[in-house]
C-alpha positions as CSV (number, residue, x, y, z in Angstrom):
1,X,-30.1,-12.0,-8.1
2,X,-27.2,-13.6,-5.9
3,X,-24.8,-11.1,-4.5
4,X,-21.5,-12.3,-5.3
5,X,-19.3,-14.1,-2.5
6,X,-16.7,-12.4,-0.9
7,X,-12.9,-14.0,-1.0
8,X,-12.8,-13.1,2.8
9,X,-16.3,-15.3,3.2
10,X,-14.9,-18.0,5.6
11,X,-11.6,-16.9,6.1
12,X,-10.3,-17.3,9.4
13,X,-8.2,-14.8,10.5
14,X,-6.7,-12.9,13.2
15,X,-6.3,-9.4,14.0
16,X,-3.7,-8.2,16.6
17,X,-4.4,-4.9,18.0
18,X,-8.4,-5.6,16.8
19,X,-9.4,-3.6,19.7
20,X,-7.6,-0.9,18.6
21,X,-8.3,2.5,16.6
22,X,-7.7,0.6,13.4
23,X,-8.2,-2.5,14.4
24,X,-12.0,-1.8,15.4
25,X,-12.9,-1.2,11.6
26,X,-10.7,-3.7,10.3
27,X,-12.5,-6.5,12.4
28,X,-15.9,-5.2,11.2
29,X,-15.0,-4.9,7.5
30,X,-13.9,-8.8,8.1
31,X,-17.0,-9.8,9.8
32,X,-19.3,-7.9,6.9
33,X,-17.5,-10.0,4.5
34,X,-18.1,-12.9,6.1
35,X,-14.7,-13.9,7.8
36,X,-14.4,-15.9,11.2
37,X,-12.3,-13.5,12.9
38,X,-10.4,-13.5,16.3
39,X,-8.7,-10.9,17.9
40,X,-5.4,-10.7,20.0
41,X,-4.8,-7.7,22.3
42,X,-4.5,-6.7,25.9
43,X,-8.2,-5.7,25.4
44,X,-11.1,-6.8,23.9
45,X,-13.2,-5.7,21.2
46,X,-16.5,-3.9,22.0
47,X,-18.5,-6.6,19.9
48,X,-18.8,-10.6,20.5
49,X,-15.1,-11.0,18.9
50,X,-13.3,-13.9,20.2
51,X,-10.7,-12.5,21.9
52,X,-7.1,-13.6,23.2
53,X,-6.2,-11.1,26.0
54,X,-2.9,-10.5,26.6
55,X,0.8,-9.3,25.1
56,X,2.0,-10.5,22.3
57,X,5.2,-10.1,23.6
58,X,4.5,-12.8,25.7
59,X,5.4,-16.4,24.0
60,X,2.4,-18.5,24.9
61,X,0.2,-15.5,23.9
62,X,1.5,-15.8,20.3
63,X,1.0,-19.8,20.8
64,X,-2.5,-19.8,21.6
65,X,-3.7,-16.4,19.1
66,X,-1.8,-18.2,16.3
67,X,-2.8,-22.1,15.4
68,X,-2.7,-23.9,12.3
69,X,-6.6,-23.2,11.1
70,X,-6.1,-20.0,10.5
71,X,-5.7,-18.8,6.9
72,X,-4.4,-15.4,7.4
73,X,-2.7,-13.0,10.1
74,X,-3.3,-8.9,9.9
75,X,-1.2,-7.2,12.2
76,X,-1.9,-3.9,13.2
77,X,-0.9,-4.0,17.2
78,X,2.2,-2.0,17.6
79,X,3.9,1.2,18.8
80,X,3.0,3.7,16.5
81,X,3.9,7.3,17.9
82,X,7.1,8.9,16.0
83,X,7.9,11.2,18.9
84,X,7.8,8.5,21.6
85,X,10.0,6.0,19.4
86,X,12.5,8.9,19.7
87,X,12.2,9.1,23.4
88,X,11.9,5.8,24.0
89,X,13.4,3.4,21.2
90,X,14.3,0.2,23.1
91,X,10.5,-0.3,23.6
92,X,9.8,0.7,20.2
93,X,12.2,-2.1,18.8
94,X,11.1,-4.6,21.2
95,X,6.9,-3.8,20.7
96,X,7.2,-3.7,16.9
97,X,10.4,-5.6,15.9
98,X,10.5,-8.0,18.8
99,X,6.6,-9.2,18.2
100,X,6.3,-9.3,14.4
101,X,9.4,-11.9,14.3
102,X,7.1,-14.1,16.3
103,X,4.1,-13.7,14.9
104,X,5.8,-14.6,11.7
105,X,8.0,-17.5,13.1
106,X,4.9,-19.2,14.9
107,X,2.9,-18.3,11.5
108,X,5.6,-20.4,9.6
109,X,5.6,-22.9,12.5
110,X,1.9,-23.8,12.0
111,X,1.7,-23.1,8.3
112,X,-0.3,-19.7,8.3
113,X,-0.6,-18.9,4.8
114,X,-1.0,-15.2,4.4
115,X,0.8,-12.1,6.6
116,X,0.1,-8.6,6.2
117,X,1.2,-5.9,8.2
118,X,0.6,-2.7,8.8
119,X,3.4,-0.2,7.8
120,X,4.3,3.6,7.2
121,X,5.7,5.2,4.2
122,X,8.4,6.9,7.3
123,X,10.1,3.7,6.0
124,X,11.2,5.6,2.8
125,X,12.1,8.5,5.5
126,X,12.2,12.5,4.0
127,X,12.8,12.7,0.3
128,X,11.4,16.3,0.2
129,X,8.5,16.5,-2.0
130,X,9.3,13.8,-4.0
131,X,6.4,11.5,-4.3
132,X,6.9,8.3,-2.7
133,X,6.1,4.2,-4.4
134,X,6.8,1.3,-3.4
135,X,10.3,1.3,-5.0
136,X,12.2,4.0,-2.9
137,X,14.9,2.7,-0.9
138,X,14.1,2.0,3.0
139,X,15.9,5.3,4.6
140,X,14.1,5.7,8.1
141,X,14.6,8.3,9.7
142,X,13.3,7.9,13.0
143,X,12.9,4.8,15.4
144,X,9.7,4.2,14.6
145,X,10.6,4.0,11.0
146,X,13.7,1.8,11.3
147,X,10.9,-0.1,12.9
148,X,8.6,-0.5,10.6
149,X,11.3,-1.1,7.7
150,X,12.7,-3.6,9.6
151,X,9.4,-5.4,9.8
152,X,9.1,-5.3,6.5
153,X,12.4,-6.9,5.6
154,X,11.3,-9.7,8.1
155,X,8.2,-10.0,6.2
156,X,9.4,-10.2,2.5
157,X,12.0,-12.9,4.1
158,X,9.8,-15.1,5.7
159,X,7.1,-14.8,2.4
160,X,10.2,-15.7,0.3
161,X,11.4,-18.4,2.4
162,X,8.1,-20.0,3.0
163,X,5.4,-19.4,0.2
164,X,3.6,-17.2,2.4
165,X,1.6,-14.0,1.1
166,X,3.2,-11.4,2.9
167,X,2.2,-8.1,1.7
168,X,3.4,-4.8,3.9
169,X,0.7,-1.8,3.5
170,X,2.3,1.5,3.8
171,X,-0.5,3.5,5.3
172,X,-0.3,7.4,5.4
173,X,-2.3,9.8,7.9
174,X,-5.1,7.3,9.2
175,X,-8.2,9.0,10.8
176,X,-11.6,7.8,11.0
177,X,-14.3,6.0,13.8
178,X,-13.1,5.4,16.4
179,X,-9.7,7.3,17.1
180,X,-11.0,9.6,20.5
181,X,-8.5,8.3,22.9
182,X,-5.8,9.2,20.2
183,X,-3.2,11.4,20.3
184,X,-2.5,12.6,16.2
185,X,-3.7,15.6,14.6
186,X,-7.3,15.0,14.0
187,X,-8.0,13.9,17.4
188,X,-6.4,17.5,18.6
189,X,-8.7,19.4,16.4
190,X,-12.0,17.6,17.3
191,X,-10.8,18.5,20.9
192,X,-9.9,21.8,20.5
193,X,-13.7,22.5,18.8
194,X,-15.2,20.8,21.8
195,X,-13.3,23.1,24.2
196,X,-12.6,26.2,22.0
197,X,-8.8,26.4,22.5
198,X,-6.9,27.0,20.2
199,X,-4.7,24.0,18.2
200,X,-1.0,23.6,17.8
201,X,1.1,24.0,14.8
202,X,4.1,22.7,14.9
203,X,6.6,24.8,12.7
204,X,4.8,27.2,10.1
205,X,2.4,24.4,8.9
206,X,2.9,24.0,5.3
207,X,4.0,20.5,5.6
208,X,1.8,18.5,3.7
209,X,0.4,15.1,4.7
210,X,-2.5,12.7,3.2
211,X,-5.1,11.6,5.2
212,X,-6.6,8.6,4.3
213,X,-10.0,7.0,6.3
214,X,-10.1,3.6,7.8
215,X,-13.2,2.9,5.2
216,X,-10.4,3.2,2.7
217,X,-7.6,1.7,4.4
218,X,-10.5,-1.7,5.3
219,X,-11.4,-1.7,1.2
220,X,-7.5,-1.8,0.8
221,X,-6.8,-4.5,2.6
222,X,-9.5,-7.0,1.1
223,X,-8.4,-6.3,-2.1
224,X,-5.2,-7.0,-1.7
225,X,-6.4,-10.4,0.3
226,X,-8.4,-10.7,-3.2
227,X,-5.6,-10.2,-5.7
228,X,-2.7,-11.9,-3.2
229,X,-0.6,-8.8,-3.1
230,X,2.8,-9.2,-1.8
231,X,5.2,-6.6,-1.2
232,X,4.9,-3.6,0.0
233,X,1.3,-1.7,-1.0
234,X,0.9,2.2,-0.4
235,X,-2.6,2.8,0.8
236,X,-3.6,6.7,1.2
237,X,-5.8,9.4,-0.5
238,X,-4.1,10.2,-3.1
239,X,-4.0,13.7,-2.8
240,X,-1.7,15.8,-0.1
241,X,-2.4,18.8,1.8
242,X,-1.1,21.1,4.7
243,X,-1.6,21.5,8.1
244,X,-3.0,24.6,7.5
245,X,-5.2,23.3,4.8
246,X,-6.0,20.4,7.3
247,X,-7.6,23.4,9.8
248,X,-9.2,25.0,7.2
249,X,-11.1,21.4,6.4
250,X,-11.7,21.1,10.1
251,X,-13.0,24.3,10.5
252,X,-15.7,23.4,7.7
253,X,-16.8,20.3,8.8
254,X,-17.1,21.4,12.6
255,X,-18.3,25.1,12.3
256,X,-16.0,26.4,14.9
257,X,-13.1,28.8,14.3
258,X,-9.8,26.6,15.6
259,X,-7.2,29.5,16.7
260,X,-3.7,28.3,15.4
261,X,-0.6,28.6,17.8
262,X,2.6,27.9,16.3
263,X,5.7,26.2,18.4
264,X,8.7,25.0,17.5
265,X,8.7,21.8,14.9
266,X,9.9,18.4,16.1
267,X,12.7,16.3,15.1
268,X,11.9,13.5,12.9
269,X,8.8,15.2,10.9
270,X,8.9,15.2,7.5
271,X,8.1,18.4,5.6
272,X,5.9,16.2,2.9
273,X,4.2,12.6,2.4
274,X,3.0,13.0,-1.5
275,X,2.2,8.8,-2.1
276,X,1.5,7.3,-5.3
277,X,-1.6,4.8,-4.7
278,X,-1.1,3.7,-8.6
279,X,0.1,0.1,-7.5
280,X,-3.5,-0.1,-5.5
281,X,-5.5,1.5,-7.7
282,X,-4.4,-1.0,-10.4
283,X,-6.3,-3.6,-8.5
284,X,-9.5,-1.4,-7.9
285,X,-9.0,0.7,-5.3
286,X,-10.4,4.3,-5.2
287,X,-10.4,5.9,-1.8
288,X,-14.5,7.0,-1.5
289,X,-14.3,8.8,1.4
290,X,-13.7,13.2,1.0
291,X,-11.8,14.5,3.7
292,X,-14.1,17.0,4.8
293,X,-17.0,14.0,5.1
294,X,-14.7,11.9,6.8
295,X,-14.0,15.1,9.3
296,X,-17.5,15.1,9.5
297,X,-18.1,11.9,10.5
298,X,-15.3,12.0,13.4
299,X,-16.8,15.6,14.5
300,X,-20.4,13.6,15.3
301,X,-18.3,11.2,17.3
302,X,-16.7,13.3,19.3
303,X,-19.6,15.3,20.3
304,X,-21.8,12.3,21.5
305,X,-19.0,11.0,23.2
306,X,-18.6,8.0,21.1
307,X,-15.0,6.0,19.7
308,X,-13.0,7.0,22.6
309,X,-13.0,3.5,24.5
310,X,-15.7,1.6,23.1
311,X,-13.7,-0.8,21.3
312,X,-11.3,-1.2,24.8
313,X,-14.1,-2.9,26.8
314,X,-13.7,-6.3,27.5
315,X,-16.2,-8.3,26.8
316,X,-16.8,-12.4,26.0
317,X,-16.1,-14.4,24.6
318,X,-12.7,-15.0,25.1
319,X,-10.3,-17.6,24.2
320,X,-7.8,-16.9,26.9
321,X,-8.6,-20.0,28.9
């Protein structure tokens, strides 16, 4: 029997930020369903990726990642920390604002003809515990939100203007392979395991998030290159649970206690993501990955040292000549 052929078999298409957290399992996800991929960052990916080094908020750096054979664009590199956007916004708008407009203005330039970006569901900003589609109003409430809405107004522009698939996916609480040299939740409580201190809480931790993994987040995004989404596309779990509850999953899936130290909560967090993934799982998705499996997974890395800068090494071949 033939195995059927994927839509992504023979796609060429770039990644910015492939080198990245995300990035790293979005670029092998591509290559497993047979895509020609290249990769645009100021590192390079751990595998034989082509790779453009360099920023992309450098012009000829967006000239030479992308050119006129490509058939689609995912864009992933940007600023992505809420608490730095508030203490530093001007780089904030100028990293994730700044860079999309080109990518999309070269994109339309050379007659790319699919975009998609990856966004937040901050762009909706805190409507309590109110569960969040894609047909709030954009109310950021942070930099890093205004950022990301703002992308996504260029987007639905340029895919309007210039019949290009531009589909923004609103991704909630991403963890997964690959995400040691981050700074979110997760990464804090595989660290605090490993050295037995204890983890902090910001506030009384009954603010509930949903974590979805990068397996999901990668069977996301080829379906909606599949079906040509367009518009925004909320990509999570499904299902919402606290900080607290978040420990208590850690705590199973490492075997070590995790003692809990509360401070004071930070401007800009919201006290509840609750997403509807209807629109997604109307084209076939359903998330496969349990939280405490994921956890799992990410625990193994951490303790054999692995995901924290594998995917930052540069190696050839590039394309930076």
């Amino acid at each position: 029997m033939v195995a059927p052929t994927s839509p992504l078999d023979g796609a060429r298409v770039l990644v910015t930020g492939g080198a990245g957290f995300i990035g790293g399992s979005v670029v092998s996800m591509l290559h497993a369903a047979g895509a020609d991929v290249r990769n645009v960052d100021r590192h390079g990916c751990a595998d034989e990726t082509p790779t453009i080094l360099g920023d992309l908020r450098d012009p000829d750096v967006v000239a030479r990642a992308v050119t006129d054979d490509l058939d689609g664009i995912v864009h992933l590199a940007a600023r992505t920390s809420v608490l730095e956007s508030v203490r530093h916004p001007r780089e904030t708008t100028a990293d994730n604002i700044g860079v999309t407009a080109a990518l999309l203005e070269r994109a339309r330039e050379v007659g790319v003809a699919r975009f998609f970006l990856a966004s937040t569901n901050a762009v909706t900003g805190d409507v309590g515990t109110r569960t969040i589609t894609e047909d709030l109003p954009l109310r950021p409430m942070t930099p890093y939100g205004a950022t990301k809405a703002a992308c996504e107004m260029l987007l639905h522009g340029y895919g309007a203007s210039y019949d290009m698939q531009a589909c923004a996916l609103r991704l909630t609480n991403v963890y997964g392979a690959g995400m040691a040299h981050k700074d979110s939740f997760v990464p804090r409580l595989m660290r605090a395991a490993l050295s037995g201190e204890y983890v902090q809480v910001y506030g009384e931790g009954t603010q509930r998030r949903d974590l979805v993994n990068t397996a999901d987040v990668c069977r996301a995004l080829a379906l909606a290159w599949e079906h040509e989404v367009e518009g925004p596309l909320i990509v999570g779990s499904g299902s919402s649970i606290s900080v607290l509850d978040l420990i208590e999953a850690a705590r199973a899936a490492t075997g070590h206690e995790l003692p809990v130290k509360h401070v004071e909560a930070k401007p800009g967090e919201m006290p509840a993501v609750i997403v509807s993934i209807d629109r997604a799982r109307s084209m076939g998705y359903d998330p496969q990955i349990a939280l405490v499996d994921g956890l799992r997974r990410v625990w193994d890395e951490f303790q054999t040292g692995g995901g924290a800068a594998g995917r930052r090494i540069v190696v050839p071949p590039t394309l930076d000549s």
